[in-house]
C-alpha positions in Angstrom: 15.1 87.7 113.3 18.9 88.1 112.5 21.2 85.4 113.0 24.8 85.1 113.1 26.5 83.3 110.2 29.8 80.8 110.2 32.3 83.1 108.5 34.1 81.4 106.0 38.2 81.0 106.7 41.0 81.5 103.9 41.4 78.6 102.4 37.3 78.1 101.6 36.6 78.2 97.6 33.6 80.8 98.0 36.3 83.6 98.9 38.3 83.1 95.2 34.8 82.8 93.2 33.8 85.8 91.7 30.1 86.7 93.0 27.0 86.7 91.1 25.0 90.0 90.8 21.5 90.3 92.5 18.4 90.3 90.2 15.7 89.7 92.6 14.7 92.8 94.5 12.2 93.2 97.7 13.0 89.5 98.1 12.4 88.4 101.8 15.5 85.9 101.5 17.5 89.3 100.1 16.4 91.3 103.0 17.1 88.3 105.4 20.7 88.1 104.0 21.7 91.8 104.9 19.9 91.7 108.5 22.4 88.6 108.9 25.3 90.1 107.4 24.8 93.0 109.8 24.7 91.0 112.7 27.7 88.5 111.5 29.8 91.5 111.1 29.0 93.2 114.8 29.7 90.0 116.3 32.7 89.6 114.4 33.9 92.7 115.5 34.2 93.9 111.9 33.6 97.5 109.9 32.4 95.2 106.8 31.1 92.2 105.6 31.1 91.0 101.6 28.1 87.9 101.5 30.6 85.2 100.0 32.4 85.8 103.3 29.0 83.7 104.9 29.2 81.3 102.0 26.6 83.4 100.0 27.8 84.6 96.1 26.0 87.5 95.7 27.4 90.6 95.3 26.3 92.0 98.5 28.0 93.9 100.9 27.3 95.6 104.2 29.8 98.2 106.5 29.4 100.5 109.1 32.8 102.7 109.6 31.5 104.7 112.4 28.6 107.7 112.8 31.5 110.2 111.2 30.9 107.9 108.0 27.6 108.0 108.2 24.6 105.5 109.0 25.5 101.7 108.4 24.6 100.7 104.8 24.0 98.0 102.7 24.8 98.0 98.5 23.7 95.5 96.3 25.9 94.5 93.0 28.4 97.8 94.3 30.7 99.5 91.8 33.6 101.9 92.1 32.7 104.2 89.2 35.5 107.2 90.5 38.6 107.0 92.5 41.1 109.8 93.3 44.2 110.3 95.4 46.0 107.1 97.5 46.2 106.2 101.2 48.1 103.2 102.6 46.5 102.0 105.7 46.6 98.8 108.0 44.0 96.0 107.0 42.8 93.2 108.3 39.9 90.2 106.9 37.5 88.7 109.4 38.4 85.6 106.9 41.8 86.1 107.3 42.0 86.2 111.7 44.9 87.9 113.1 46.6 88.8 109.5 47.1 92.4 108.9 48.8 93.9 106.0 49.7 97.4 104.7 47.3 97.9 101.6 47.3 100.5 99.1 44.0 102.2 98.2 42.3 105.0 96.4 41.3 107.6 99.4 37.8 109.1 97.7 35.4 106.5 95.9 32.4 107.3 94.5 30.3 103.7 94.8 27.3 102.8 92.5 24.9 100.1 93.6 21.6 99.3 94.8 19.6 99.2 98.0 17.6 95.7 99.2 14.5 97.2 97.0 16.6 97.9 93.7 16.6 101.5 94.0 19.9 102.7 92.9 22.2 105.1 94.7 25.6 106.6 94.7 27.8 107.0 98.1 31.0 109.0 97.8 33.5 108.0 100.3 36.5 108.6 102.0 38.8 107.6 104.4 38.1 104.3 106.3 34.8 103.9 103.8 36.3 104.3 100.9 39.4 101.7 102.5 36.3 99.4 103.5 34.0 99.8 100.2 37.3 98.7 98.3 38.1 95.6 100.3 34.3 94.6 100.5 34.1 94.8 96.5 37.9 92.9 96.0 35.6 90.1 98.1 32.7 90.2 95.7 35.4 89.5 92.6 37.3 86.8 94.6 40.5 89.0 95.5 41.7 89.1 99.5 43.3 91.8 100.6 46.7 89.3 101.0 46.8 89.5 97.3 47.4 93.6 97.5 49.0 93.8 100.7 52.5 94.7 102.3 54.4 93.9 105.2 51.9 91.1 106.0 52.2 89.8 109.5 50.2 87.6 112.2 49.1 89.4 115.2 45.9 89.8 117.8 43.8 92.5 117.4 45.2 93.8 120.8 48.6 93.7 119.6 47.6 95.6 116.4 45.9 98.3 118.6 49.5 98.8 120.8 51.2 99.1 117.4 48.8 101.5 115.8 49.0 103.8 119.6 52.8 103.3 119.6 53.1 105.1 116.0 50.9 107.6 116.5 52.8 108.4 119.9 55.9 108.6 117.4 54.4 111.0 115.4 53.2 113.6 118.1 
């Protein structure tokens, strides 16, 4: 049964400690760990969750962008191995509460990395994925997205929403 975890805040050590890669596949504990990190992140609300984020350092990540993205997924020791073009988009940390920042990133990624049973598997992704994928793997090698980000600034969630409708009213 899955079980929420405490998410680790800003100023814990885990989030600045690069992550150690997974060796031990169709682990129970392994399996356990994503189910958990699944249902940390949908409580959160969040589109993405790196383990060292619940005080595990493993390089294990989970996200779900949305059915247009495709089905939630979760990658084991994750690598960028392509990137093309640039998109600048509003982010936000479920370690970091109410901060949002304007972050550069690559707008296509092609991801390597395993599954829980150590098969390995390639995503390409764009958009809000690709946006997420990068963020999730800056966790797994200690970087927050404060460390890339712009025009930083404390806000809720709600207040972030009225922004982000307000601009796009502007553009129309």
């Amino acid at each position: 049964m899955a079980v929420v975890r405490k998410i680790k805040l800003k100023d814990d050590p885990i989030l600045r400690k690069k992550a150690k890669p997974v060796t031990k596949f169709g682990d129970p504990l392994l399996e356990q760990l994503v189910d958990d990190m699944f249902e940390t992140m949908y409580a959160a609300p969040g589109v993405g969750l790196a383990a060292p984020q619940i005080g595990v350092s493993e390089r294990v990540l989970v996200a779900d962008c949305g059915e247009e993205y495709g089905p939630p997924v979760a990658l084991i020791n994750p690598k960028v191995i392509h990137e093309e073009g640039t998109q600048i988009g509003v982010e936000g940390c479920l370690s970091l509460p109410n901060l949002y920042g304007d972050v550069e990133r690559a707008e296509f990624v092609i991801v390597k990395a395993q599954d829980v049973k150590g098969k390995s598997i390639k995503i390409e992704a764009h958009g809000l994925l690709s946006r997420c994928f990068q963020h999730e793997i800056d966790h797994l090698n200690g970087i927050l997205f404060i460390d890339k980000a712009t025009n930083l600034r404390e806000m809720t969630l709600e207040e972030l929403r009225q922004e982000r409708s307000e601009s796009a009213a502007s553009l129309g």
